[in-house]
C-alpha positions as CSV (number, residue, x, y, z in Angstrom):
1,X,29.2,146.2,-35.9
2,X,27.6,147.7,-32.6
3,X,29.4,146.8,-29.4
4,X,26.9,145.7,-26.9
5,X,25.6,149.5,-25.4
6,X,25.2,148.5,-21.9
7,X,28.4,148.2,-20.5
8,X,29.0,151.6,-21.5
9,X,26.7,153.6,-18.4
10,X,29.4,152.3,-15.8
11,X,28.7,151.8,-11.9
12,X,27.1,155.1,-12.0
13,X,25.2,154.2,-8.4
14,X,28.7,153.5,-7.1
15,X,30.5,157.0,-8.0
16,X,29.5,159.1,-5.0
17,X,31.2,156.5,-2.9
18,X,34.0,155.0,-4.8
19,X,35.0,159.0,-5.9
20,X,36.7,159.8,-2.7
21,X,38.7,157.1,-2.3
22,X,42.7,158.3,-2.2
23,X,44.4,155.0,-3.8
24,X,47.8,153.9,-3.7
25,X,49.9,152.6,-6.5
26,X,51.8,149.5,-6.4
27,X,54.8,148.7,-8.5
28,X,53.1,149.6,-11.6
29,X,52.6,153.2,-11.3
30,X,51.9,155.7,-13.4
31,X,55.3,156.0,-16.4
32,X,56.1,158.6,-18.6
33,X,56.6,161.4,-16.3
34,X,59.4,163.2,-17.7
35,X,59.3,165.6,-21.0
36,X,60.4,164.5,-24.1
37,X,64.0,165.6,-25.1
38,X,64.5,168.4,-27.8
39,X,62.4,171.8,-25.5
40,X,59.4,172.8,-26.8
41,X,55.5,171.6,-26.3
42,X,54.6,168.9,-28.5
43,X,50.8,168.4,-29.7
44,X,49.6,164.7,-30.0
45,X,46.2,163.8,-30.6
46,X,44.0,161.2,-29.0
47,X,40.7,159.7,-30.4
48,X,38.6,158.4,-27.8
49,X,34.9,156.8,-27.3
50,X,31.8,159.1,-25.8
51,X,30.2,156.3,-23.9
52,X,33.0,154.3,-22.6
53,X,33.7,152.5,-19.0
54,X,35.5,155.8,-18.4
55,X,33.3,158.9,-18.9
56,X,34.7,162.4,-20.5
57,X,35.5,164.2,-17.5
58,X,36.9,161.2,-16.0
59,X,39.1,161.3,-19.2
60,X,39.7,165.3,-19.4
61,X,40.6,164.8,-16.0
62,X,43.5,161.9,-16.5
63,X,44.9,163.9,-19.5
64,X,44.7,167.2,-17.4
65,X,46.9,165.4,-14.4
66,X,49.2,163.8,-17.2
67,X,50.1,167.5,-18.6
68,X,50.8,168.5,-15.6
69,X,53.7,165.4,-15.1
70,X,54.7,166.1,-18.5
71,X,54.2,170.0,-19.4
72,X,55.8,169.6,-22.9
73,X,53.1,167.4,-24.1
74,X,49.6,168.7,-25.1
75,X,47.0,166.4,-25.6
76,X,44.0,166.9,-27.9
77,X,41.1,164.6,-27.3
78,X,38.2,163.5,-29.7
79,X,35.4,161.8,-28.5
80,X,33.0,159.6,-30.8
81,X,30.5,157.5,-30.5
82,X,31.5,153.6,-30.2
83,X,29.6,153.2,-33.7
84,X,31.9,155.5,-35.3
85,X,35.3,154.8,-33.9
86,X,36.3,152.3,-36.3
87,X,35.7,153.8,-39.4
88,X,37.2,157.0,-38.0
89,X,40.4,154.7,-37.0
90,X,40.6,153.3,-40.8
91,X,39.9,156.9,-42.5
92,X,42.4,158.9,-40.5
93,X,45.0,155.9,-40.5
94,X,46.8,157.6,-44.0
95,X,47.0,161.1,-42.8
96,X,48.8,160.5,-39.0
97,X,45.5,162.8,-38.1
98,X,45.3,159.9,-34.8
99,X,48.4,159.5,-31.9
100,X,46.5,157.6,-29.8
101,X,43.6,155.2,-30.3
102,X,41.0,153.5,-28.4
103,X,40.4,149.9,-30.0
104,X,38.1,147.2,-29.6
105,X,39.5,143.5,-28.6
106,X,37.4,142.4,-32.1
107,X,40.1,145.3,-34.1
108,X,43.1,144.2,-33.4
109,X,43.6,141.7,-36.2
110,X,42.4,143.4,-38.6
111,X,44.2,146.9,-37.8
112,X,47.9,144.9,-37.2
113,X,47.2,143.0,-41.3
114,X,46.3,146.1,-42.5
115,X,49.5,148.2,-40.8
116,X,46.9,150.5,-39.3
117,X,48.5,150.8,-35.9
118,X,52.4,149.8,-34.6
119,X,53.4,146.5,-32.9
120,X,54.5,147.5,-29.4
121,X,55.9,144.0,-28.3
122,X,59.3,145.6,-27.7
123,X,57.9,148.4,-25.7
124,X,56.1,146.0,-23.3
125,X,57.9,145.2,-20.2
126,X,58.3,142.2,-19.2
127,X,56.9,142.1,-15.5
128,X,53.2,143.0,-17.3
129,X,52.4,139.2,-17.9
130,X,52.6,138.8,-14.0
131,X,51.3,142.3,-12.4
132,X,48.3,141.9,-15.2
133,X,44.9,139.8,-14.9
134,X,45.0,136.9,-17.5
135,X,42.6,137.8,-19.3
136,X,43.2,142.0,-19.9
137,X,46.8,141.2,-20.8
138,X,45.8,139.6,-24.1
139,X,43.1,142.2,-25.2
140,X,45.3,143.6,-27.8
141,X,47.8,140.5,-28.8
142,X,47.4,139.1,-32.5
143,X,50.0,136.8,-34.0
144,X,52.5,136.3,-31.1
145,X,52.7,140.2,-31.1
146,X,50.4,143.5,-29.3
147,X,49.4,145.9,-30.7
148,X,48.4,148.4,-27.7
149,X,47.9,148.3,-24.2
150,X,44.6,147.4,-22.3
151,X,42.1,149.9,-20.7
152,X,40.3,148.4,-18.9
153,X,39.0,144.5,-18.6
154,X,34.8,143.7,-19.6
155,X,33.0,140.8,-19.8
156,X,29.9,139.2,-19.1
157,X,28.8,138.0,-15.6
158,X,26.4,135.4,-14.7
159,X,23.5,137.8,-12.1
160,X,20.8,135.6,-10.4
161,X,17.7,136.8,-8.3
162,X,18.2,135.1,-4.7
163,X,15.1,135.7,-3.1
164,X,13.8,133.2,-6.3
165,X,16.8,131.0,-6.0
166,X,16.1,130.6,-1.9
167,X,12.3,129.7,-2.6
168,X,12.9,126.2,-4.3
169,X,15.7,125.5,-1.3
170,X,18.8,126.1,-3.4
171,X,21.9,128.3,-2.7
172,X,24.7,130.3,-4.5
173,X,26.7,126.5,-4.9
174,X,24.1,125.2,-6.8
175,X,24.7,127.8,-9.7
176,X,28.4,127.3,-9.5
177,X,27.7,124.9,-13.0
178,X,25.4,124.9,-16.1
179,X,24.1,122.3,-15.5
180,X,23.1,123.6,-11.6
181,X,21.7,126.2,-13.7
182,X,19.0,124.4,-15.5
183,X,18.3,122.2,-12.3
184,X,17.8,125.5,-10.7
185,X,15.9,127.0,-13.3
186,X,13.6,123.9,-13.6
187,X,12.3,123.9,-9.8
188,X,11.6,127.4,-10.3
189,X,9.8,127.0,-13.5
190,X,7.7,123.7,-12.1
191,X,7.2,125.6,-9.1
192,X,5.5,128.8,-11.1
193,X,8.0,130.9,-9.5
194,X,8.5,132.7,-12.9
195,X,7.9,131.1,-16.5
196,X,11.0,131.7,-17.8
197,X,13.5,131.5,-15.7
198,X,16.6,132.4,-18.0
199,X,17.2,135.7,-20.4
200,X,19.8,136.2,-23.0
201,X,20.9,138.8,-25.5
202,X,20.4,136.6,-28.4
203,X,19.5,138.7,-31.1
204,X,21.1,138.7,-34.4
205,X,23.5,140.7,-33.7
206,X,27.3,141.3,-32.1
207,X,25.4,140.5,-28.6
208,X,24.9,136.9,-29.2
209,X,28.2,136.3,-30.5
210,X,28.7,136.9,-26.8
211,X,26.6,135.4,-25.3
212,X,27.6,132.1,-27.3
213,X,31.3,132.6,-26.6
214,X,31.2,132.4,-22.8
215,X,29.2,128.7,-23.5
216,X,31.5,127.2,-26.0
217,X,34.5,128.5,-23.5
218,X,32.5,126.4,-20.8
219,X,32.2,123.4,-22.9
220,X,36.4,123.6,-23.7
221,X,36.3,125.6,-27.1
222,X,37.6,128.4,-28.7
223,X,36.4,130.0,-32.1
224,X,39.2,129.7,-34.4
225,X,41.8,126.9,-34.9
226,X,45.1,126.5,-34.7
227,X,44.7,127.5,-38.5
228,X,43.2,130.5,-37.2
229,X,40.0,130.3,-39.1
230,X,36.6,129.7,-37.7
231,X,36.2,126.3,-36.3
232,X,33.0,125.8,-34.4
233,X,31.5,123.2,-36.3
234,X,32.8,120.7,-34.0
235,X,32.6,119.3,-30.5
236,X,32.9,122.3,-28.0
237,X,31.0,124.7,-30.9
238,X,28.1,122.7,-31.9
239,X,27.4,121.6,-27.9
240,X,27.2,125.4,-26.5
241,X,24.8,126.1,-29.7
242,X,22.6,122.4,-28.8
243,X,23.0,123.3,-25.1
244,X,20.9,126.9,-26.1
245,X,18.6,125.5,-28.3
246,X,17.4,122.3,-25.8
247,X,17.0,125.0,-23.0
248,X,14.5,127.5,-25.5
249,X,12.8,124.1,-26.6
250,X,12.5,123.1,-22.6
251,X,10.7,126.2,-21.9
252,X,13.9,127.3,-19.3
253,X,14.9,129.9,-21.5
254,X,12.3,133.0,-22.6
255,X,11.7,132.6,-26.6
256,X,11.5,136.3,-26.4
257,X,15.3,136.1,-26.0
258,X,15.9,135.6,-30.1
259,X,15.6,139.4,-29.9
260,X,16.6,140.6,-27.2
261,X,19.6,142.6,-26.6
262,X,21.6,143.7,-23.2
263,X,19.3,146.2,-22.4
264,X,16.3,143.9,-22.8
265,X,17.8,141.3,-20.5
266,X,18.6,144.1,-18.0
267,X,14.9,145.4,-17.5
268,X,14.2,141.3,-17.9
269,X,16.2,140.8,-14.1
270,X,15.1,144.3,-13.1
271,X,11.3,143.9,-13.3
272,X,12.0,140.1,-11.8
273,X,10.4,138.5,-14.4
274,X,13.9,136.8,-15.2
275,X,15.8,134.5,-12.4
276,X,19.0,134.5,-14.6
277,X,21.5,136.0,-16.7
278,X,24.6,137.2,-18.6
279,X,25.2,140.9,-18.8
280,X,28.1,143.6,-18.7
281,X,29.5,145.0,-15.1
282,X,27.0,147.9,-15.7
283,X,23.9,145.8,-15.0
284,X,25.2,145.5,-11.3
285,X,25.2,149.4,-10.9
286,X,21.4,149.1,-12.6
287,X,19.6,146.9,-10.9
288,X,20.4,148.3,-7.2
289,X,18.9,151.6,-8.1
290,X,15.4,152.0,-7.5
291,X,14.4,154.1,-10.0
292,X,14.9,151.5,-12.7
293,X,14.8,148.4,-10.6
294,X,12.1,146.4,-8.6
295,X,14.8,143.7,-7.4
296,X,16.9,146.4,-5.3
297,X,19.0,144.0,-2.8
298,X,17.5,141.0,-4.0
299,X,20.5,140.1,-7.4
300,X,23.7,138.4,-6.9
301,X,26.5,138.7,-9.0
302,X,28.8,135.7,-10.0
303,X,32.0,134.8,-12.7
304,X,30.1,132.8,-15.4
305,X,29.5,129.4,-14.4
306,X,31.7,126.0,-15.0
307,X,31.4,123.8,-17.8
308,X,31.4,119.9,-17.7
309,X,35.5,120.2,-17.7
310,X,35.4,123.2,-15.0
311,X,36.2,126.0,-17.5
312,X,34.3,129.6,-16.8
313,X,36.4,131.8,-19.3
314,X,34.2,134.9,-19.8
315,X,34.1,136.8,-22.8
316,X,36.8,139.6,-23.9
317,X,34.5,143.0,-24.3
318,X,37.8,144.7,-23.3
319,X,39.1,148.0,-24.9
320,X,43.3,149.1,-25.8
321,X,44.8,152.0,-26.7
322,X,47.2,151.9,-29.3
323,X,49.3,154.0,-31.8
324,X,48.6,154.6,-35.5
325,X,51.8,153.4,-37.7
326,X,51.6,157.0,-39.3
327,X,51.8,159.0,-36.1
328,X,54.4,161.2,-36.0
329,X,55.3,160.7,-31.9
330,X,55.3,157.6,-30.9
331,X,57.6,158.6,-27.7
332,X,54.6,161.2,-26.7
333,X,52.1,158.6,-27.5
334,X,53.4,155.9,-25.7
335,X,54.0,157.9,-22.9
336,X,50.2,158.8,-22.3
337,X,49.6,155.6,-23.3
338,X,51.7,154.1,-19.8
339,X,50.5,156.8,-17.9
340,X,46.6,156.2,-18.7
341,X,46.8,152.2,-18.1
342,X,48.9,152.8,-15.3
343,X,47.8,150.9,-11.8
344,X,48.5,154.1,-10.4
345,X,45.7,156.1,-12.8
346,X,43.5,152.9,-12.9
347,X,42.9,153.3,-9.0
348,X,42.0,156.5,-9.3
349,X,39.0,155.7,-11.2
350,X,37.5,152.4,-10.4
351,X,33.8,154.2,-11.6
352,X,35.2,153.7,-14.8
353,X,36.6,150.5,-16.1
354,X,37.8,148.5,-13.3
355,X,42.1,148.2,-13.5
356,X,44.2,145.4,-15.8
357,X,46.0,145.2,-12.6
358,X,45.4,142.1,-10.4
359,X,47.1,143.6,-7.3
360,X,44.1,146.1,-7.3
361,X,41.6,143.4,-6.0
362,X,42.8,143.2,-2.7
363,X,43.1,146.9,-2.3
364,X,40.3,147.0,0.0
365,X,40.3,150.6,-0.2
366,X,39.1,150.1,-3.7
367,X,37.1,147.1,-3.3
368,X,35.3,147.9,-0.3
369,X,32.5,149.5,-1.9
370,X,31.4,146.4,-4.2
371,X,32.9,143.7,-3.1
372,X,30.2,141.1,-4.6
373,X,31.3,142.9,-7.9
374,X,35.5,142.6,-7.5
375,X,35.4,139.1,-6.1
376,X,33.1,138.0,-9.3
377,X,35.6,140.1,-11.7
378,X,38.9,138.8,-9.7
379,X,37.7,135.4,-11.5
380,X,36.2,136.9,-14.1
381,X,39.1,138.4,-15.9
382,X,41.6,136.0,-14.8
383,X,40.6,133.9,-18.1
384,X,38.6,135.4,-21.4
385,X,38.0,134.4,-24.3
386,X,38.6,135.9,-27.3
387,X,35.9,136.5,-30.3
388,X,37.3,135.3,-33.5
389,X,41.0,136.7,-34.0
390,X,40.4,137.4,-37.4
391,X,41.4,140.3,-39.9
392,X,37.8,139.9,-41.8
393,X,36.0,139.9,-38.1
394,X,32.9,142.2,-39.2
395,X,32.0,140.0,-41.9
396,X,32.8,136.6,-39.9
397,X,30.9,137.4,-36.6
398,X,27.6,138.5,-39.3
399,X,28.1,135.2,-40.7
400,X,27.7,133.2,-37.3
401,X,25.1,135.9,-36.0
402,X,22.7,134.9,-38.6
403,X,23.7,131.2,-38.7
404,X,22.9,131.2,-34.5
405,X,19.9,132.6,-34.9
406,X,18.9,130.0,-38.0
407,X,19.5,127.2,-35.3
408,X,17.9,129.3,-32.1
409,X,14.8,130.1,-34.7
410,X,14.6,125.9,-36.2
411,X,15.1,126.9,-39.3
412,X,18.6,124.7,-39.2
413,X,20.1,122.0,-37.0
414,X,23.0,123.7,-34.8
415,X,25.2,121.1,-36.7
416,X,24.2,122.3,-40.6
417,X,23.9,125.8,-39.2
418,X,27.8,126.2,-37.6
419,X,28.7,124.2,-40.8
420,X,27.3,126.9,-42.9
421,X,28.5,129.7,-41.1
422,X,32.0,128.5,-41.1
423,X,31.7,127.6,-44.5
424,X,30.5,131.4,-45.3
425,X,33.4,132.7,-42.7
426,X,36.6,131.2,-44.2
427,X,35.2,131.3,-48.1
């Protein structure tokens, strides 16, 4: 399965600005500053991902700063690409090769059935559930339990052009709903502002698994039961796939959008030929640079709009780092692992993955430099939703890709379609 790829090239406009920034640490600061009893150095070794929020020297920097605290611990990184970190996670899982992993939020159900990496629940303190933003805490819980530690909160916002929104009279509150979305998106279309006012990442693929997620979280749902198999053949699940299909058959959504992906949607908004939009934090970054965007000052960034019941959850694109059951130093790996999700280290590096910790967003020293982006996220990652918390996810979310795009295409109704996909999923 491939992650969405564009919330990988993080607020790269923003470094130069945001780099300088000396940050202060709150009451979660950076652990694991001692050196582990018994002399010696001890080696532990840390996969990581190339392309993630946090780049490699960001990373070789934070390890770098974390020897230094703790001189007796040497830490040897390996970076792969996103496409590769699972597999590498399963192979190495019997040899111990792995101290430290990056996970998905998809991963965590699967790797905790299959004793791939250690339940930490007893090594999470308990003032985390408070200092932490809804939605990060819960990136790597399965079954009551978790089974690493977030690093860093993701998920999709809703971006809208203003200078289109302004030309049929309406403001930012009238996209505070869906449905003041499609009312929006209408006078714009009647008007000829732009024929197709709305883009998504609705290919058949991991992207529109998304995509549909942060809908059937507006309209109340979730994608598994209390069962914990897939459930969205009913009420919440079929209206967020009816609500996409009526605005493709309306003419409010581009057609083109059954295969696009994030990056499509991003040059979509960018070359203003889109008025709206879900995409990654990294889209925000994009389209104020002028070398890949004609719409420089002209987006505005919001949490995902309400529902008919007020929900907004966004979707969980989040990432944990967690311990393989076979490493041989837990104690070292759980100290780096506290010491990189620390608020303390998260500050430092807000051109990465912006911090778990919800004290950070009113750090104006952090936030000061895109505000529009931490007020969205403040909402944003207070409440997520999870993709299907289950061990056979790769084979599940393929299932209700290519069910989705049955119903987005006609060939199915978005009843017989969800019917078939959870049939498929839970069989």
């Amino acid at each position: 399965m491939r992650k969405p790829g564009i919330r990988r090239t993080w607020l790269a406009g923003l470094t130069a600005a945001m780099a300088a920034t000396v940050l202060v640490g709150c009451s979660t600061t950076a652990p694991g500053t001692s050196a582990p009893a018994g002399g010696g150095t001890t080696e532990i070794n840390a996969l990581f991902m190339k392309q993630a929020g946090y780049s490699e020297e960001q990373i070789n920097e934070m390890l770098d700063a974390f020897t230094k605290a703790n001189p007796t611990i040497k830490v040897n990184p390996t970076y792969v690409a996103y496409e590769a970190l699972h597999d590498k996670i399963v192979t190495s899982a019997p040899a111990g090769t792995y101290d430290v992993v990056l996970i998905d939020v998809i991963w965590p159900a699967e790797f905790a059935k299959n004793g791939i990496v250690l339940d930490v629940t007893d090594k999470y303190p308990a003032e985390w559930k408070d200092q932490m933003l809804g939605g990060a805490y819960s990136t790597a819980q399965y079954d009551g339990k978790f089974w690493g530690v977030p690093w860093g909160p993701s998920t999709k916002f809703f971006y809208y052009n203003k200078e289109l929104v302004e030309k049929v009279g309406a403001t930012q509150a009238d996209l505070d709903t869906w449905d003041g979305v499609l009312a929006v998106a209408k006078k714009l279309k009647d008007a000829s502002y732009v024929q197709y006012p709305l883009a998504w990442s609705w290919a058949q693929a991991e992207a529109v698994i998304c995509d549909y997620g942060q809908l059937l979280g507006a309209m109340g749902g979730q994608f598994t039961g209390a069962d914990g198999t897939l459930s969205v053949n009913t009420g919440p699940g079929v209206q967020a796939l009816e609500w996409m299909k009526k605005s493709l058959d309306d003419g409010l959504t581009n057609p083109a959008s059954t295969t696009f992906l994030e990056d499509d949607v991003q040059k979509s908004l960018a070359q203003g030929e889109t008025a709206f939009a879900l995409n990654w934090e990294a889209t925000f970054a994009a389209l104020q640079d002028s070398s890949q965007s004609n719409v420089v000052g002209k987006i505005g960034l919001l949490p995902t709009p309400k529902g008919p019941n007020g929900d907004r959850p966004g979707i969980n694109g989040a990432m944990a780092l967690s311990i393989p059951a076979k490493s041989a130093h837990v104690d070292q790996a759980w100290q780096l692992i506290t010491y990189l999700t620390s608020q303390e280290n998260q500050n430092k590096y807000p051109t990465g993955w912006l911090p778990n910790w919800k004290s950070s967003y009113t750090n104006q020293s952090i936030t000061k430099n895109a505000p529009e982006l931490f007020t969205a996220a403040e909402t944003g990652y207070a409440s997520l939703i999870l993709r299907p918390t289950v061990p056979n996810y790769n084979s599940t979310s393929a299932d209700l890709q290519l069910e989705i795009q049955n119903a987005l295409t006609g060939q199915k109704t978005p009843q017989q379609a969800l019917d078939d996909a959870v049939a498929a999923a839970n069989g």
